[in-house]
C-alpha positions as CSV (number, residue, x, y, z in Angstrom):
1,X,122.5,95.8,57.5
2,X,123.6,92.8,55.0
3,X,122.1,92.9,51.5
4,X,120.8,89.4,50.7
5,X,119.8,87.9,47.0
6,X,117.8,85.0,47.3
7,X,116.8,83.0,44.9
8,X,113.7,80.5,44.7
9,X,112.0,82.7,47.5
10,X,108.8,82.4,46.8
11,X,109.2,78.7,47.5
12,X,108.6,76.9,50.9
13,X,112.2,76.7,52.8
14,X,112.9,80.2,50.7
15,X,110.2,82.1,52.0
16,X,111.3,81.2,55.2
17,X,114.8,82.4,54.7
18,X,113.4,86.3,53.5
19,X,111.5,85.9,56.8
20,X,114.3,85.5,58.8
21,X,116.2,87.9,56.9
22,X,114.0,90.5,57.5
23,X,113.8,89.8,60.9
24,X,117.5,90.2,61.9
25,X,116.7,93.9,60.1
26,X,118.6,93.0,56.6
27,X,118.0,93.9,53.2
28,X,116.4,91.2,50.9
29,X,116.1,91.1,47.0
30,X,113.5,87.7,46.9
31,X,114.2,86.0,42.6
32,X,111.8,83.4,41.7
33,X,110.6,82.5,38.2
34,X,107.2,80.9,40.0
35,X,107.6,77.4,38.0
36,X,107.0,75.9,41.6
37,X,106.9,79.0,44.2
38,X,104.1,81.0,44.8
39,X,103.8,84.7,45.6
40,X,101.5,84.3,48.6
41,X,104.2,83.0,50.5
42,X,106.2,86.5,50.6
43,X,103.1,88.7,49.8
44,X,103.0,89.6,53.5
45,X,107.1,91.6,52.4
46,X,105.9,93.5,49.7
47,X,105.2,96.2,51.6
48,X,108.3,96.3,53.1
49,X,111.0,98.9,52.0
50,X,113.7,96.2,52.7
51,X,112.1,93.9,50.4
52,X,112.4,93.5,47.1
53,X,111.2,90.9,44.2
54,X,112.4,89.9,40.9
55,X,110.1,87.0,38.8
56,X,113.2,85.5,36.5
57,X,114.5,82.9,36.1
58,X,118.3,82.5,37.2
59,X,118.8,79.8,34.5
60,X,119.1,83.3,32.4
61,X,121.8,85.6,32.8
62,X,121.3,87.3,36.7
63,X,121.7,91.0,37.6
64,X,121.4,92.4,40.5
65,X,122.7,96.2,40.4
66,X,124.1,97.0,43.6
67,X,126.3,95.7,46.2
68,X,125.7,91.9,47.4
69,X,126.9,90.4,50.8
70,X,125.2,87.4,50.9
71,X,123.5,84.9,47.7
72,X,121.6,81.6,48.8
73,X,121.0,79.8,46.2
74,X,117.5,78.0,47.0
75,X,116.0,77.8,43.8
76,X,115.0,74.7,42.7
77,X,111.9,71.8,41.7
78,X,112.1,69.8,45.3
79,X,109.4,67.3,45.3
80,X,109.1,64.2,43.0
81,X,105.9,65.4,41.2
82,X,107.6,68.2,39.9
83,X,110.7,66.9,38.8
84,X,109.6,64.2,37.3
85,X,107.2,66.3,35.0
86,X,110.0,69.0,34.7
87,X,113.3,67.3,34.2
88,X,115.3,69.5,31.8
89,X,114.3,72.5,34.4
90,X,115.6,70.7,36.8
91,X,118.6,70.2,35.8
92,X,119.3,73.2,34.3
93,X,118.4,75.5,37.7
94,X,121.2,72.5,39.6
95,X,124.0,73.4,36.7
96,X,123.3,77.3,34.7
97,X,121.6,78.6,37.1
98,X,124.1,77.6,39.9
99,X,126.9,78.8,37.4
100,X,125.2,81.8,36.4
101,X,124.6,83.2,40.4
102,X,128.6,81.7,41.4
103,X,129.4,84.1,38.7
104,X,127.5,86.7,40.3
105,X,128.7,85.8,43.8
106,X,132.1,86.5,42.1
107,X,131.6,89.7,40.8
108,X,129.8,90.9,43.8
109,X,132.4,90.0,46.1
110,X,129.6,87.8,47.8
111,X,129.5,85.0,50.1
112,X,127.5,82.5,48.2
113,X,125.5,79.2,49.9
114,X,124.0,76.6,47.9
115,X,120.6,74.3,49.3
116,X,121.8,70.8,48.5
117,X,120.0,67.8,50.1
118,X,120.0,64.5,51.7
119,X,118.9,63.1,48.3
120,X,123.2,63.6,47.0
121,X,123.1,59.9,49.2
122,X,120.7,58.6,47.2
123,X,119.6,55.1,48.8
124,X,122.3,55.0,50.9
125,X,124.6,51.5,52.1
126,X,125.5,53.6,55.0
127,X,123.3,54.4,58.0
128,X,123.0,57.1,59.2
129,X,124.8,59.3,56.5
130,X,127.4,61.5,57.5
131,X,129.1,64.2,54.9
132,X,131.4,62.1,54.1
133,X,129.5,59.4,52.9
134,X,129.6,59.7,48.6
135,X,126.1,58.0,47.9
136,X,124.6,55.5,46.0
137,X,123.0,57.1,43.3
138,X,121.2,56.1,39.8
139,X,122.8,58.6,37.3
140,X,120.1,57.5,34.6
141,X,117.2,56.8,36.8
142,X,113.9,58.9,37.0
143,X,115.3,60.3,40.0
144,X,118.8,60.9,39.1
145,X,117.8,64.6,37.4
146,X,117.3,66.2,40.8
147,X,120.1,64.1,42.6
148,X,122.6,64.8,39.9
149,X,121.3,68.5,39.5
150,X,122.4,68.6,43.5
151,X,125.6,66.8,43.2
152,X,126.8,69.3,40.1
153,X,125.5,72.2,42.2
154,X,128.4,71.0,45.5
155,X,131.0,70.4,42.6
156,X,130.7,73.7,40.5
157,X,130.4,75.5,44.3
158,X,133.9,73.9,45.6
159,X,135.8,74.8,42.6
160,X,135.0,78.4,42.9
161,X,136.0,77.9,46.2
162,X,139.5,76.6,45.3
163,X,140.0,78.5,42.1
164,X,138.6,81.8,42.9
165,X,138.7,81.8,46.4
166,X,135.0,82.5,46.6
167,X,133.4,82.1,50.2
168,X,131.4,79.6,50.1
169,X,128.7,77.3,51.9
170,X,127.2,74.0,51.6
171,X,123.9,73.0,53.8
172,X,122.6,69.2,52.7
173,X,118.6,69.6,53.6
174,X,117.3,67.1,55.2
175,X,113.1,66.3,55.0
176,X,111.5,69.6,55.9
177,X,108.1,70.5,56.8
178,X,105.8,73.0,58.2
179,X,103.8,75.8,56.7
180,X,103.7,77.2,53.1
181,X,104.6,73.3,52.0
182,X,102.3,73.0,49.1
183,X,99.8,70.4,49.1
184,X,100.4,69.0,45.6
185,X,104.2,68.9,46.0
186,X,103.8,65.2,46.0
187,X,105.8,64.8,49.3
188,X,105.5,62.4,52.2
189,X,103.6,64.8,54.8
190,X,101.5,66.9,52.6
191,X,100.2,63.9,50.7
192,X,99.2,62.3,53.9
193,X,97.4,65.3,55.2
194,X,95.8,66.4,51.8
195,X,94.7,62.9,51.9
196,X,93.2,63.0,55.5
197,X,91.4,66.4,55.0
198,X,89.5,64.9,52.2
199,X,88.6,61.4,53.5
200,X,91.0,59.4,51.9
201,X,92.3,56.3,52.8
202,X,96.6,57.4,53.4
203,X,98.7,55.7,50.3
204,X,101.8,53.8,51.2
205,X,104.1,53.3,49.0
206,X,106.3,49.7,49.0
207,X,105.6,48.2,52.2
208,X,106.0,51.2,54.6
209,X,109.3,50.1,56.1
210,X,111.2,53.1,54.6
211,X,112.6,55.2,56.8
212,X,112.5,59.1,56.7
213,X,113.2,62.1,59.5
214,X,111.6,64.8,59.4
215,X,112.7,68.5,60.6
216,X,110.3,71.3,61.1
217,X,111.0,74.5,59.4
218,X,112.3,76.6,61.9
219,X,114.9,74.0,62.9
220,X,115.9,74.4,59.5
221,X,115.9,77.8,59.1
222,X,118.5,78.2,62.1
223,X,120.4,75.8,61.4
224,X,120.9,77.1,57.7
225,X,121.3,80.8,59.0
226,X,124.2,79.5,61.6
227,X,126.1,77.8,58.3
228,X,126.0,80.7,57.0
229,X,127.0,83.0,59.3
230,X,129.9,80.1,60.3
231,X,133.6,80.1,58.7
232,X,132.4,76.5,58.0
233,X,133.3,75.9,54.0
234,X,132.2,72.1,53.4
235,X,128.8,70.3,53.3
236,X,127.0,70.3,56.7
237,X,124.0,67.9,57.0
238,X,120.8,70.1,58.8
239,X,118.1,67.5,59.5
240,X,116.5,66.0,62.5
241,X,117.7,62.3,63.3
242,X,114.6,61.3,64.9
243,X,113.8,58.8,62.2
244,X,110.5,56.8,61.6
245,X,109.3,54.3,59.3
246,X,106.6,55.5,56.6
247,X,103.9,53.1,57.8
248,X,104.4,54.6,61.7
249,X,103.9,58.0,60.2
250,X,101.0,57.1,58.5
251,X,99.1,56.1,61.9
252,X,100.4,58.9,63.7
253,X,98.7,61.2,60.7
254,X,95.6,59.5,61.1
255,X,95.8,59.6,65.1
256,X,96.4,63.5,64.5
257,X,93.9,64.3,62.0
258,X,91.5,62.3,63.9
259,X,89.9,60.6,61.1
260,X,89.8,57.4,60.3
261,X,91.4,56.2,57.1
262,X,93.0,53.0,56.3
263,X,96.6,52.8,54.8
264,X,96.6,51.7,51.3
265,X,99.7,49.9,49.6
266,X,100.9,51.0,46.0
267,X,104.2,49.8,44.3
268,X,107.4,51.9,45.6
269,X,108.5,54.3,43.0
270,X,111.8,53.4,41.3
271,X,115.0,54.2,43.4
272,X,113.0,55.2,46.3
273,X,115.6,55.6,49.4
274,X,114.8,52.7,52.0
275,X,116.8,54.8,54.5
276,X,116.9,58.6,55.3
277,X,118.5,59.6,58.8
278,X,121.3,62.6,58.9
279,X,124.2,62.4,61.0
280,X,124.5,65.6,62.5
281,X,127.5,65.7,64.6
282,X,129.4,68.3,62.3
283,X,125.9,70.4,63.3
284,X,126.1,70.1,66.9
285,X,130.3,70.5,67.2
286,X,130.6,73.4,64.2
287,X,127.2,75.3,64.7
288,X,126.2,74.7,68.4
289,X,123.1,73.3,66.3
290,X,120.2,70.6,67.0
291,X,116.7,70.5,66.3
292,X,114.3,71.5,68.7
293,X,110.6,71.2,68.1
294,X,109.3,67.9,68.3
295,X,107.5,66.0,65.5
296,X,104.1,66.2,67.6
297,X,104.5,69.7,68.0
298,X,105.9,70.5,64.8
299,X,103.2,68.3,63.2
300,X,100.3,69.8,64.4
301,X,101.2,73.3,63.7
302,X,101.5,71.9,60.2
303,X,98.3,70.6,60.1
304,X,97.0,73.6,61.4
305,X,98.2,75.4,58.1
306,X,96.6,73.1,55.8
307,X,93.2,72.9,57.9
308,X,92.9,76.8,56.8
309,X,93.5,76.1,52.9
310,X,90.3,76.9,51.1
311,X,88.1,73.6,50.0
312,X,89.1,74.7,46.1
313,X,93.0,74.2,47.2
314,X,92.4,70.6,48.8
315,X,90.3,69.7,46.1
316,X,92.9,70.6,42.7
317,X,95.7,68.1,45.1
318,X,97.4,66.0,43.0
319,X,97.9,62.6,43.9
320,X,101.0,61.2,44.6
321,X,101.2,58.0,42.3
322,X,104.3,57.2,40.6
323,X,102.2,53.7,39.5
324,X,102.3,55.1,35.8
325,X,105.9,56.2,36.0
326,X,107.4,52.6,37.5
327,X,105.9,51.1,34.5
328,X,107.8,53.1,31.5
C-alpha cells in the first residue's frame, strides 16, 4: 500500500484520481482549499479509513506528517471563468504552491507529478502538437496567467529533477470531460449542456471553426495513473485526438439533448486557441496508452450527470461570456 498526497482533490480530474487510488487499495491524504473544488465530489471517501482530507491551501507552507510515496500535484483554477476572475490565485497555486509541494516531494523522498495542460501550446502554429512543440503563447494576455502558471509549474518540476534528483512526472491534460465537471466552470461542454437543460439557444463563440478534442475522464485517469507508475521523466501529452470543430459539437449537443436550440454567435474571447489536437504517440509507444470510450458514449454518460443536478444548480449557471472582458 502507497501513501498518496493529492492536492486540488476535491476538484473534477482530482476526485477522480482519489477514486482510483482508493481502488487499487492505497492510502490517500485528499488537500483542497475549495476556491474551485467542492466536497461533494469526495464525500462518498470520508468514511473511508484510507482517506483522508486537509481544506488548505498549498500556496501556504504544506505538511503532511508521515511518510509520502507519491504527490500529484492537481491543484489549480482550470476553466476561463475562474481564472480570469482569480488571476493572482492562479498564478500563485502554478509557482508557490508548486514550489512549496517540490519541496515537500523532497523531503519526503516522494515521487512528485505535476497536471500541466495542452494550454502550455497556447494557439499553436503547429498541428497536431507533439511535446516538443514550445507554443505560442501571450505572456501578457488575459489568458497568459493560467498558461504561464503551467509553463513555470514544468520548469520549477525539471530543475528539481536535475538538481536534486527528484523523481519526477509531467502529464500535459488535454480537454477532459465527464462527471463532477461543474456547470459554471465556463468550459466548452458544460456550457453547452447547462445551456440545453434550460432552453437556451448554445453560444458560439468566433465562428465555430475552432477546433478542440475531447477525452472522457476515465481515459484520463488511466492514462495519468500509467505516467505515473512509468520510469517516463518528461512531458507526455494524455488527450484524445479525435478532434471536432466547436460548431459540429454544438449540433451534436443539441441532437443529444434532444432539444431544439439554435447556435448563437458571440465575439471569440482574446487569444482563444483556433486549434487543439494532442499528438499522442509518446502515449501509445511509452505507456501502451490510447483513449477508449467514444465521444457518443462518453457524452451521454455526461449528460446523464448533469440531467440529475437539482433545478437550483442549473439555474445559479454562469454564463460563459467573455463579451465584457474582450472589450477592456
Amino acid at each position: 500500500m502507497k501513501r498518496i498526497l493529492i492536492t486540488g482533490a476535491a476538484g473534477f480530474i482530482g476526485s477522480h484520481l482519489c477514486d482510483r487510488f482508493i481502488a487499487e487499495g492505497h492510502e490517500v491524504i485528499a488537500m483542497d482549499n475549495l476556491i474551485t473544488g467542492d466536497l461533494k465530489n469526495i464525500k462518498h471517501l470520508f468514511p473511508l479509513e484510507r482517506f483522508t482530507f486537509y481544506n488548505h491551501d498549498v500556496t501556504n507552507f504544506v505538511y503532511v506528517p508521515g511518510k509520502l510515496d507519491y504527490i500529484l500535484h492537481f491543484a489549480s483554477p482550470a476553466s476561463p471563468i475562474d481564472y480570469l476572475k482569480i488571476p493572482i490565485q492562479t498564478l500563485k497555486v502554478g509557482a508557490l504552491g508548486t514550489h512549496n509541494l517540490l519541496g515537500l516531494a523532497k523531503e519526503k523522498k516522494a515521487r512528485f507529478m505535476i497536471a500541466s495542460t495542452s494550454e502550455i501550446y497556447g494557439d499553436p502554429l503547429v498541428h497536431p502538437q507533439t511535446e516538443e512543440y514550445y507554443g505560442n503563447v501571450n505572456t501578457i494576455g488575459p489568458r497568459g496567467v493560467y498558461d504561464e502558471a503551467k509553463r513555470f509549474q514544468e520548469s520549477i518540476t525539471m530543475a528539481y529533477h536535475r538538481f536534486h534528483g527528484l523523481d519526477t512526472r509531467i502529464v500535459r491534460i488535454f480537454n477532459t470531460y465527464g462527471p463532477r465537471m461543474r456547470l459554471n466552470d465556463g468550459r466548452v461542454i458544460p456550457a453547452f449542456m447547462g445551456q440545453a437543460l434550460r432552453g437556451e439557444d448554445l453560444t458560439v463563440f468566433g465562428d465555430g471553426s475552432q477546433t478542440r478534442s475531447f477525452c472522457y475522464v476515465d481515459d484520463e485517469i488511466e492514462g495519468i495513473y500509467r505516467l505515473l507508475m512509468s520510469d517516463y521523466t518528461h512531458p507526455v501529452n494524455i488527450g484524445n485526438p479525435n478532434e471536432i470543430t466547436i460548431k459540429d459539437f454544438a449540433e451534436e449537443i443539441i441532437k443529444l439533448t434532444g432539444t431544439d436550440q439554435k447556435i448563437i454567435y458571440k465575439p471569440l474571447p482574446k487569444d482563444d486557441p483556433m486549434q487543439r489536437q494532442p499528438d499522442i504517440t509518446k502515449a501509445k509507444e511509452i505507456l501502451g496508452w490510447e483513449p477508449k470510450v467514444g465521444r457518443e458514449e462518453g457524452m451521454r454518460k455526461t449528460f446523464e450527470f448533469f440531467k440529475g443536478l437539482s433545478t437550483e444548480e442549473l439555474e445559479k449557471t454562469e454564463h460563459r461570456d467573455f463579451t465584457a472582458h474582450n472589450k477592456k
